[in-house]
C-alpha positions in Angstrom: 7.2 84.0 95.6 7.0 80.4 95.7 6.3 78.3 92.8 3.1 77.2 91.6 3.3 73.3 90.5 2.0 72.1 87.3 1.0 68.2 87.3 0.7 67.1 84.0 0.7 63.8 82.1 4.0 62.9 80.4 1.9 60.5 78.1 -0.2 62.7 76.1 1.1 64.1 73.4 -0.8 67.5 73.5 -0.1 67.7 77.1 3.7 67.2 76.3 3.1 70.4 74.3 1.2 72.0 76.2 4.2 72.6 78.9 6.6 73.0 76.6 4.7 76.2 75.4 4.5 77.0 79.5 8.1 76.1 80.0 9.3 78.4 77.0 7.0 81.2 78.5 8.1 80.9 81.8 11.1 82.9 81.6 10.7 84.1 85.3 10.9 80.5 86.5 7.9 80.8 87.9 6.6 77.1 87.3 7.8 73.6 88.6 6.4 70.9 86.4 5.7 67.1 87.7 5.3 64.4 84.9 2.7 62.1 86.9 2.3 59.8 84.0 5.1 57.4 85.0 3.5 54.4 87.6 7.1 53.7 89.3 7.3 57.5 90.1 5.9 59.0 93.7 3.7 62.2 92.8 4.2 65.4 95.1 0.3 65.7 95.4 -2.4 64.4 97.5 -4.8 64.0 94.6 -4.3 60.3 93.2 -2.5 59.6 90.1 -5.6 58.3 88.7 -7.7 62.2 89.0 -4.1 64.0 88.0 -4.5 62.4 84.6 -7.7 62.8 83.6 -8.0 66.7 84.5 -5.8 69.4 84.5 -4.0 70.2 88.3 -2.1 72.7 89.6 -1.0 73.1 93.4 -0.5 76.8 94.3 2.2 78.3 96.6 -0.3 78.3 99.3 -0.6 74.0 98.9 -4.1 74.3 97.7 -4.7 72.6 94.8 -7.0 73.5 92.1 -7.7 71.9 88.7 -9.6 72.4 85.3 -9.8 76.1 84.2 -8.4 77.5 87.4 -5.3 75.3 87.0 -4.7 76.3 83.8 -5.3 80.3 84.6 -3.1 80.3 87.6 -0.9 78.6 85.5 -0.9 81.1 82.3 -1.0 84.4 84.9 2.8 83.4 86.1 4.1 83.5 82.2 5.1 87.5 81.1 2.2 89.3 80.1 -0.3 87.0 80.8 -1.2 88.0 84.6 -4.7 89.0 84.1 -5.5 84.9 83.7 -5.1 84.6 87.3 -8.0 87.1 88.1 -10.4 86.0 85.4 -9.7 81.8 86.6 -10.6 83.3 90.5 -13.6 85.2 89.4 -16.9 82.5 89.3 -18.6 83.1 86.5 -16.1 83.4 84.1 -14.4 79.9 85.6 -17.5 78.8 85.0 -18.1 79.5 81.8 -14.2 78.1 80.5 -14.8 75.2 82.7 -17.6 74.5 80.7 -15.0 74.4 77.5 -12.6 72.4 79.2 -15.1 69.8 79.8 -16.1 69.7 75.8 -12.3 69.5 75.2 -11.7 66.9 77.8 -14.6 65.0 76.0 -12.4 65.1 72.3 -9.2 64.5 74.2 -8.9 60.8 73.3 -9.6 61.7 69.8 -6.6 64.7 69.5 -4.6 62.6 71.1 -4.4 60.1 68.6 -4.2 63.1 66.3 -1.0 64.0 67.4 0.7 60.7 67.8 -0.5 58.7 70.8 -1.9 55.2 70.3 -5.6 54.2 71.1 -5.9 52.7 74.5 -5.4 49.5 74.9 -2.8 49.3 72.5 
C-alpha cells in the first residue's frame, strides 16, 4: 500500500503537534509528511502553497487530493486502531457534519495559535 501524504504547516504550532501525535501513531509507516510552510522549499502537490496553509490537505495513494475533514479521517484511519475514520470521512453526511467543526476551528485557529506559542501576524 502506498502512502498517503500529509501537507501540513511547519509554522503553526498546533499543527506541529498535531503530526507529531500522527507520527507517534503511525507505527506502520503508513504516512509521509511534507512541511509546506517553508517559501524556499518546492511542495509535492498541485494545490498552491497559499490553499495548503490555510486548510488541512492530504493527497491519497491514488494522487487525489482531499482536504478539511476527509484529510484528516484518511489521515487518522492509517494510525492502529483507528481505521473506521476512513469510512465515516468518505460517508457524506457525516463529512458534512465534522466539516462544519473544522470550519468553527479554522475560524479560532489564529487565536490558539498564539495560545500555544506563535506570534500574531505581522509580527
Amino acid at each position: 500500500m502506498d502512502k498517503l501524504t500529509v501537507f501540513y504547516d511547519g509554522a503553526c504550532p498546533l499543527c506541529v503537534r498535531e503530526i507529531a501525535l500522527l507520527e507517534k501513531l503511525d507505527r506502520r509507516d503508513r504516512i509521509a509528511f511534507e512541511n509546506v510552510a517553508d517559501p524556499d522549499q518546492p511542495v509535492s502537490c498541485p494545490i498552491s502553497r497559499d490553499a495548503l496553509l490555510a486548510r488541512f490537505h492530504a493527497r491519497l495513494p491514488s494522487g487525489e487530493v482531499v482536504d478539511g475533514a476527509r484529510a484528516f479521517t484518511e489521515a487518522y484511519a492509517r494510525v492502529p486502531g483507528l481505521g473506521f475514520m476512513g469510512p465515516v470521512g468518505r460517508f457524506a453526511p457525516s463529512r458534512a457534519v465534522l466539516n462544519v467543526f473544522y470550519a468553527g476551528f479554522l475560524k479560532v485557529r489564529p487565536f490558539l495559535q498564539r495560545l500555544a506559542g506563535a506570534p500574531a501576524p505581522g509580527r
